[in-house]
C-alpha positions in Angstrom: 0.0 0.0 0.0 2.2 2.6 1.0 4.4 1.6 -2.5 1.3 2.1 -4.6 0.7 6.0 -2.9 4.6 6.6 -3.6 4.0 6.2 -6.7 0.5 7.9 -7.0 2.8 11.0 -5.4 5.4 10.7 -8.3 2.7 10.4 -10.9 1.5 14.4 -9.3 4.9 15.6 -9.0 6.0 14.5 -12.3 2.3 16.2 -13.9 3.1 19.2 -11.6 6.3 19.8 -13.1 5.4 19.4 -17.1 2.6 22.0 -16.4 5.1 23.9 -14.9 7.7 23.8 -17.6 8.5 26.6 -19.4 9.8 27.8 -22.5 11.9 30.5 -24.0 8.8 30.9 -26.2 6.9 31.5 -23.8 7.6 33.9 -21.6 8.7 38.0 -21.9 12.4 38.8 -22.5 14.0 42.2 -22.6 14.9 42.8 -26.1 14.5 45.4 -29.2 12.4 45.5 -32.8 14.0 46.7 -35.5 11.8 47.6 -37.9 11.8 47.5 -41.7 11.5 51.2 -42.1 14.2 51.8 -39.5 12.2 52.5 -36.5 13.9 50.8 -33.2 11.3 49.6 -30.6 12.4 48.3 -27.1 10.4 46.5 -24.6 9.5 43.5 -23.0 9.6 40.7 -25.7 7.6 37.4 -26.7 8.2 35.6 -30.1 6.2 32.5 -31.8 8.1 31.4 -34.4 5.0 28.7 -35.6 3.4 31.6 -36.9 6.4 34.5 -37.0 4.9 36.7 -34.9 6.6 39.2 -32.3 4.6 40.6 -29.4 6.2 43.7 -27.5 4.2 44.5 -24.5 3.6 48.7 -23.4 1.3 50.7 -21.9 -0.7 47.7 -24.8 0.3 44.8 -26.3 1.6 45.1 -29.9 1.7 42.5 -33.0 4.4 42.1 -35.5 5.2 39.8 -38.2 7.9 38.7 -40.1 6.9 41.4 -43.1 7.4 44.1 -41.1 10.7 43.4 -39.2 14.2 43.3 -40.3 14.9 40.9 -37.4 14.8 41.2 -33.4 16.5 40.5 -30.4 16.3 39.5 -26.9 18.2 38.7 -23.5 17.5 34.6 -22.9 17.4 34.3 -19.4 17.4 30.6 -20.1 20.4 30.3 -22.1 22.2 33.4 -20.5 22.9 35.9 -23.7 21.5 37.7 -26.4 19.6 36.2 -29.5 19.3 37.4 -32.6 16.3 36.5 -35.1 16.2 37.5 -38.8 13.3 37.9 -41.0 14.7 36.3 -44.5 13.0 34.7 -47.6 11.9 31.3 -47.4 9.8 28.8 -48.9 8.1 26.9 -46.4 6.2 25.5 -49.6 7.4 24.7 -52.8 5.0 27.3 -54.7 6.9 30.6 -53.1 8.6 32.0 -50.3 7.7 34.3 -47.8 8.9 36.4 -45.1 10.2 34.1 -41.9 12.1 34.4 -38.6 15.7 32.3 -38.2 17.7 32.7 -35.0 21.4 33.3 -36.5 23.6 30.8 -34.3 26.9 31.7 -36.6 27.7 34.4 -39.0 29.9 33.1 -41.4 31.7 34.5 -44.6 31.6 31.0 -46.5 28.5 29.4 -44.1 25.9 30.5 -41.8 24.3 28.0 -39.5 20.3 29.2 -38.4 17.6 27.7 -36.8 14.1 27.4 -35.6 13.2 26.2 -32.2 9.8 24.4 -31.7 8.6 22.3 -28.6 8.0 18.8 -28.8 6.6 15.6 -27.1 8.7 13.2 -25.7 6.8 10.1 -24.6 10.3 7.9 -23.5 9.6 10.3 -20.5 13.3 10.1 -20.2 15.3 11.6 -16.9 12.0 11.5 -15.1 12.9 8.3 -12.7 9.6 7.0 -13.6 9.8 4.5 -16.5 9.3 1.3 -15.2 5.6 2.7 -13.8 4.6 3.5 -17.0 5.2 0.2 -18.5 3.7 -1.2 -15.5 0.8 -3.5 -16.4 -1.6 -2.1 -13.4 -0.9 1.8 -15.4 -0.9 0.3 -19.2 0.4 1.9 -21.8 2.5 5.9 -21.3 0.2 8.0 -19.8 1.7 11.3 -20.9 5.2 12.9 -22.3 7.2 15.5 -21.5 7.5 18.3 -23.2 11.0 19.2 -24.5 12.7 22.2 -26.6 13.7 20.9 -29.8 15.2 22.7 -33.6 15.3 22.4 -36.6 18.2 23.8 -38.5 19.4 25.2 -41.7 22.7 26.4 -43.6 22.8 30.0 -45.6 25.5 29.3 -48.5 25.3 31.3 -51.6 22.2 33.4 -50.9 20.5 29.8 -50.5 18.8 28.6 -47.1 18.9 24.9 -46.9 17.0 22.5 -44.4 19.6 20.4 -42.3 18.4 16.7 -42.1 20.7 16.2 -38.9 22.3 13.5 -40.5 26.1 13.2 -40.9 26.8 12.6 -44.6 24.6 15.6 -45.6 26.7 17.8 -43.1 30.2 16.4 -44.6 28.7 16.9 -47.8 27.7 20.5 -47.7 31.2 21.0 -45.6 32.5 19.0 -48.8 35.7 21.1 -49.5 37.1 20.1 -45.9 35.4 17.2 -45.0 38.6 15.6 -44.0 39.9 17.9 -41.5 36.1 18.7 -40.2 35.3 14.8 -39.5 38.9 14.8 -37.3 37.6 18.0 -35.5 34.3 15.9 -34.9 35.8 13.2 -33.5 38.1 14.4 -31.6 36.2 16.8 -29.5 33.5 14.3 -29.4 30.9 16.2 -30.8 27.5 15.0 -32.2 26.6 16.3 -36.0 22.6 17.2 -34.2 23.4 18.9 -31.3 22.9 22.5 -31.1 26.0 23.7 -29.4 28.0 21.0 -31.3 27.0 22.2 -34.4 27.7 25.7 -33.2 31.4 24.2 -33.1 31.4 22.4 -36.2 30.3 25.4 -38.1 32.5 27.9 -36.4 35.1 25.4 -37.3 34.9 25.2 -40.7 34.3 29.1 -41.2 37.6 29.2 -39.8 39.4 26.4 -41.9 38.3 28.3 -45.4 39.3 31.6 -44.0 43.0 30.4 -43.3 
C-alpha cells in the first residue's frame, strides 16, 4: 500500500512539473524591434516562431510579423545571452517563399548556421525516474510525455537557405571542400553532427578552416 501511494505522489509531482515547464517561447524577454523602415522599438519581448509573430508588450500589447521586421533580439534568461532573429526569404512551400524568422547561431563568410526552435513531445519520459511505472501492467500503456525544446536547422550558403536533415553525410557533404579535417575535428572533440551547441562548433570550425 504505501508503495502504490509513492507512486501515486510521483505520478502528481512529475504532472506538476510538465505543467510547470517553461519555454523560452513563452515567456517576456528584454529585447528590441528593428523595424523594416528603421524605427527601433524596445520593450518587453515574446516571439512565436509557428506563426512568426513578435509581441512587444507597453502601456498595450503590440503584434508584429515577419513582413514588417528586419529581425529582433532579446536577453535569454534561459540560455544566459542575447539572441538574434532574422526575417529572411523562405519557402516553407514549394509554390513561393515568404517572409520568416531564423535565430542566426553563426555568422559566417563562407556558411551560416540558423535555426528554428519548436517544442515537442517526448513520450520515452526520459530523466524522469519514472519509466518502469509506466510500462507497469496495473498503469498500461505511457500516460503522458514530457514536453521538450527541440530545432530544426538550416545552412545560408550562396544566398541559398537549406533544411539540415541532422544526419552526418549531408553535413560532410555540404562541408565537402574540408570534410577531412572537419570529421577529425568531430571526432576528436566528441561532438555530435545534431546537437545545437555541437553544431555551433562544427560550423564555427569550418568558417575558420576556409578563411586560413
Amino acid at each position: 500500500m504505501k508503495k502504490y501511494f509513492y507512486i501515486v505522489l510521483l505520478t502528481l509531482i512529475s504532472v506538476s512539473f510538465v505543467q510547470a515547464q517553461e519555454f523560452p517561447s513563452q515567456v517576456w524577454h528584454e529585447g528590441r524591434l528593428f523595424l523594416i523602415d528603421g524605427e527601433i522599438l524596445e520593450g518587453p519581448i515574446k516571439y512565436d516562431l509557428e506563426t512568426n509573430t513578435v509581441q512587444r508588450k507597453g502601456n498595450t500589447i503590440e503584434t508584429f510579423n515577419a513582413t514588417s521586421l528586419e529581425y529582433f533580439e532579446i536577453y535569454d534568461e534561459y540560455y544566459g545571452g542575447i539572441r538574434t532573429f532574422y526575417s529572411l526569404p523562405y519557402a516553407m512551400n514549394p509554390d513561393y517563399e515568404v517572409p520568416v524568422f531564423f535565430e542566426l547561431l553563426v555568422d559566417g563568410n563562407n556558411l551560416t548556421l540558423l535555426c528554428r526552435e519548436f517544442i515537442t513531445v517526448d513520450n520515452r519520459m526520459g530523466g524522469m525516474g519514472m519509466g518502469g511505472m509506466y510500462m507497469n501492467p496495473m498503469w498500461g500503456g505511457p500516460m503522458m510525455g514530457v514536453n521538450k525544446l527541440a530545432f530544426n536547422f538550416y545552412f545560408l550558403q550562396e544566398g541559398k537557405i537549406q533544411k539540415y536533415s541532422q544526419k552526418r553525410k549531408e553535413l560532410l557533404n555540404i562541408m565537402d571542400d574540408k570534410s577531412s579535417e572537419v570529421k577529425l575535428f568531430i571526432r576528436k572533440n566528441r561532438l555530435n553532427h545534431d546537437r545545437r551547441g555541437d553544431l555551433l562548433r562544427i560550423t564555427s570550425y569550418y568558417n575558420k578552416l576556409k578563411e586560413s
